[in-house]
C-alpha positions in Angstrom: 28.6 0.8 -29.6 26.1 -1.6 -32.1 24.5 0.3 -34.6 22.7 0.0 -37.9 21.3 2.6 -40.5 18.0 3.3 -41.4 18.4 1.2 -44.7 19.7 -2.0 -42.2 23.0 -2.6 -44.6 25.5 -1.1 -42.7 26.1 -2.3 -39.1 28.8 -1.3 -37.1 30.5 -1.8 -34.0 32.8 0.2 -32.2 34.5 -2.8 -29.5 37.1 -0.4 -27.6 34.4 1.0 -25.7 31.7 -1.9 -26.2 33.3 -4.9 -24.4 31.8 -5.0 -21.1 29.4 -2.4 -21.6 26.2 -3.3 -20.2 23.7 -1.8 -21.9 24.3 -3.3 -24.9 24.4 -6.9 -23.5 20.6 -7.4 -24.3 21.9 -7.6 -28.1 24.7 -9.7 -27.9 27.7 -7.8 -26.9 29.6 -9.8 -24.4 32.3 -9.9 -22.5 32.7 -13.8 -22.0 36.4 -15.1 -22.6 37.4 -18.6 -22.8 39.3 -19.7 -20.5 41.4 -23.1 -20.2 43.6 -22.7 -16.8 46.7 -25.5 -16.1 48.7 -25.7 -12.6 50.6 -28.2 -13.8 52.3 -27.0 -16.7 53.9 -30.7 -17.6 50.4 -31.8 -18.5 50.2 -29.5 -21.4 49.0 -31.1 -24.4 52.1 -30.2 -26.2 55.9 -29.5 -25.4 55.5 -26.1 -26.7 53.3 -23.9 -24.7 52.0 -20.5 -26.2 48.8 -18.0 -26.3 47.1 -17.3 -29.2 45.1 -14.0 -28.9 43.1 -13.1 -32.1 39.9 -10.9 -33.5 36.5 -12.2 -33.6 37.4 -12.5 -38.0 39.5 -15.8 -36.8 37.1 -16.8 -34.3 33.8 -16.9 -36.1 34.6 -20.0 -38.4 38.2 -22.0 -36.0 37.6 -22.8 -32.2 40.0 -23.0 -30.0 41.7 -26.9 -30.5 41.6 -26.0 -34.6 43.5 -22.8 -33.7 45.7 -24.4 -31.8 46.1 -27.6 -34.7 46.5 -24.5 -37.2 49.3 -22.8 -35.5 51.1 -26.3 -34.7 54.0 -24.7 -33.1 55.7 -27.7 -32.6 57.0 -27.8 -35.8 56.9 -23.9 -36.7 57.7 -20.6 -35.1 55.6 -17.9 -33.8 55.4 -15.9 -37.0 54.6 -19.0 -39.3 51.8 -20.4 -37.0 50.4 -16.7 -37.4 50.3 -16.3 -41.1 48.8 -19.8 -41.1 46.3 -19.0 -38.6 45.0 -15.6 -40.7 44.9 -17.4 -44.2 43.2 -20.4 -43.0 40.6 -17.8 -41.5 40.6 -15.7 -44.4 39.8 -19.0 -46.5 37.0 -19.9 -44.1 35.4 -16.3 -44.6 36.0 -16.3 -48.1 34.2 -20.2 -48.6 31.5 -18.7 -46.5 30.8 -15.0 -47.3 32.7 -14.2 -50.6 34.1 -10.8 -50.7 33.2 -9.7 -47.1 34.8 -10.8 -44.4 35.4 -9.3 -40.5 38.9 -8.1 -39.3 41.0 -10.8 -38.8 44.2 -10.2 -36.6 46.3 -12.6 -34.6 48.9 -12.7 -31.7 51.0 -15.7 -31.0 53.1 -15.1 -27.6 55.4 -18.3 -26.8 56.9 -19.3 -23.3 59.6 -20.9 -23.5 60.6 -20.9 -19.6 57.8 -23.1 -19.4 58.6 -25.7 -21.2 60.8 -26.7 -18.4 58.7 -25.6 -16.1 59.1 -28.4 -13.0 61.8 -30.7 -14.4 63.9 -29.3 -11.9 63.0 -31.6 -9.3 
């Protein structure tokens, strides 16, 4: 749920039971995901493929190519490219907002079966 007191300083937002709830869609609460789908896996942009799942606190200030840039798992593993990810997001809220800044939590799954995905033939 979106609420705010009667003050208007304190918002809040409950997402568990938010996302896709239609009747809060008239004030912004969406259920829109971006999505980037490849059925040839040897086009991928890089030879390491992985999914970054984070919060809303890393995408308010990075899109999706700077996460991706950010992480750089070609040269770093999962758990690097995540710690990178958070502080360059916690830098961004910090340049922008000072002390207040949203949640900020990442996930970094890597495939590596699909890497050579198709050079079997």
């Amino acid at each position: 749920r979106v609420w705010l007191d009667a003050n208007m300083t304190l918002p809040g937002l409950a997402m568990a039971r938010s996302i896709g709830d239609h009747l809060v869609t008239d004030i912004g609460v969406v259920a829109e995901p971006e999505i980037t789908e490849y059925k040839d896996f040897s086009s991928f942009p890089s030879g390491t493929v992985y999914l970054i799942m984070a919060s809303d606190g890393v995408w308010e200030f990075i899109d999706s190519q700077e996460a991706m840039d950010i992480a750089n798992l070609e040269n770093a593993d999962s758990t690097a490219g995540c710690t990178k990810l958070i502080e360059t997001a916690a830098a961004k809220w910090r340049a922008e907002e000072g002390d207040y800044r949203d949640d900020i939590t990442v996930v970094v799954l890597t495939f590596p079966w699909l890497e050579s995905y198709g050079d079997e033939s």
